[in-house]
N, C-alpha and C positions, 0 to 999 in steps of 0.2 A: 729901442727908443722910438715912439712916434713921433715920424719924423714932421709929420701935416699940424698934431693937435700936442703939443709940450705940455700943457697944463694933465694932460692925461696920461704920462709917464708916470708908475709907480712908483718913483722915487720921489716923486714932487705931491705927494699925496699926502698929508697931516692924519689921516685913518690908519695908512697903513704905517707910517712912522711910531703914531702911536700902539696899534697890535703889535707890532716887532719889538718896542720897548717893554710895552707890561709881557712878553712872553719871554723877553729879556731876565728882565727881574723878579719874572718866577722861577726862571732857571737861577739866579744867583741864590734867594732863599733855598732852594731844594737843601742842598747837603747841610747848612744849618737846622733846617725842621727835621731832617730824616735823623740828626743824635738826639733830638727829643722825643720823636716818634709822632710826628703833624705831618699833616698835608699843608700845602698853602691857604687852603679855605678853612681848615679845620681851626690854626695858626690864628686867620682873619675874624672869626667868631669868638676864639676868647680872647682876643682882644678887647671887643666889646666887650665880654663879661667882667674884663679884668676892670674895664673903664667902670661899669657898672652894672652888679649885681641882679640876679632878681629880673630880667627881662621876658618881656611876651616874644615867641617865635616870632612874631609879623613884625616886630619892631625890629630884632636881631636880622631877621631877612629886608627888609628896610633899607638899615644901616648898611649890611654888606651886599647889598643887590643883589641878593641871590635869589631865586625863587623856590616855592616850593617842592618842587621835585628835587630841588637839589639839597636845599637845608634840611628836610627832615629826614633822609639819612644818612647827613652830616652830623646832627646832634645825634641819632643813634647809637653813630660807633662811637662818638665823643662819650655816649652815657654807659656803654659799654664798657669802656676801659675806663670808667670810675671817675670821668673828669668833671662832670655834670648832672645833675638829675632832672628829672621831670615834673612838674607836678601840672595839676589843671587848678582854674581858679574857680574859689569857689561859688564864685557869683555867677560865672557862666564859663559854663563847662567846654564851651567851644575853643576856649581860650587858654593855652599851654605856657607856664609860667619857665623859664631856663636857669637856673641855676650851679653856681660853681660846687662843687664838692672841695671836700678839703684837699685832694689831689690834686683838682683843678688849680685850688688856691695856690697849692707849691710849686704846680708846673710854671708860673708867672716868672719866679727869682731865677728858674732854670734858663728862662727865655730873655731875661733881662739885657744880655750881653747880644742878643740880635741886632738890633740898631745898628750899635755902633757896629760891628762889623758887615752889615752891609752897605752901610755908609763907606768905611774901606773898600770894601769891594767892588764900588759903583765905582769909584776914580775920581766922584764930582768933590768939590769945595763946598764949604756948609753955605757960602753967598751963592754958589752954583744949584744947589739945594732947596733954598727959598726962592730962587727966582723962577723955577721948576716947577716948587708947591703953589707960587703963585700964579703963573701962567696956565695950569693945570686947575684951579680953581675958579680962576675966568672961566675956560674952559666949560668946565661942567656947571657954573651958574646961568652958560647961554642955555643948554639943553634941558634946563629945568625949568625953563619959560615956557 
């Protein structure tokens, strides 16, 4: 513990509280994604898709801030195991359309029952939850100034 400068103790640091949480609650999804066969990012994209259909990669990478080196061989092995297809648009071809496949579409009912058991498994209260989702929304609305 420094003992001159406290404000500079790792414990009193909101970065690293937050790293150790999201590295938290990727460890709690793991062994629910691994009976469906997802990763956590893989999991986080069709999400999106589940939300809605039909999206351009830059929009999917977007939403899940993922960048390119990582999303496009994320949708790969996604399209790979039959969850997703590909298409380009037709109007300009630089531009990669993502789509559910019907496998994709059934893996959703498979994943339906995630939530709520992570929700058990975090320990928090659904008011401990929202007050969470909302201070975390603060949050990230300063950094997008």
């Amino acid at each position: 513990m420094s003992q001159s400068n406290p404000q500079l103790n790792l414990d009193n640091q909101i970065c690293f509280r937050l790293y150790s949480a999201s590295r938290q609650v990727t460890r709690l999804y793991q062994p629910l994604l691994k009976e469906v066969g997802l990763t956590y990012p893989q999991y986080i994209v069709l999400l999106i898709l589940w939300e809605q259909d039909g999206q351009l990669v830059k929009e999917i990478g977007e939403r899940a801030e993922l960048n390119s080196n990582t999303l496009t061989p994320l949708l790969k092995r996604l399209a790979e195991r039959g969850l997703v297809t590909r298409s380009k648009n037709p109007d300009d071809e630089r531009q990669t359309f993502i789509h559910l496949t019907q496998a994709g579409k059934t893996l959703e009912q498979s994943c339906a029952c995630i939530p709520a058991q992570m929700m058990a498994k975090a320990g928090l209260s659904m008011e401990q939850i929202q007050l969470l989702k909302q201070s975390l929304d603060v949050l990230m609305a300063q950094g997008q100034r």
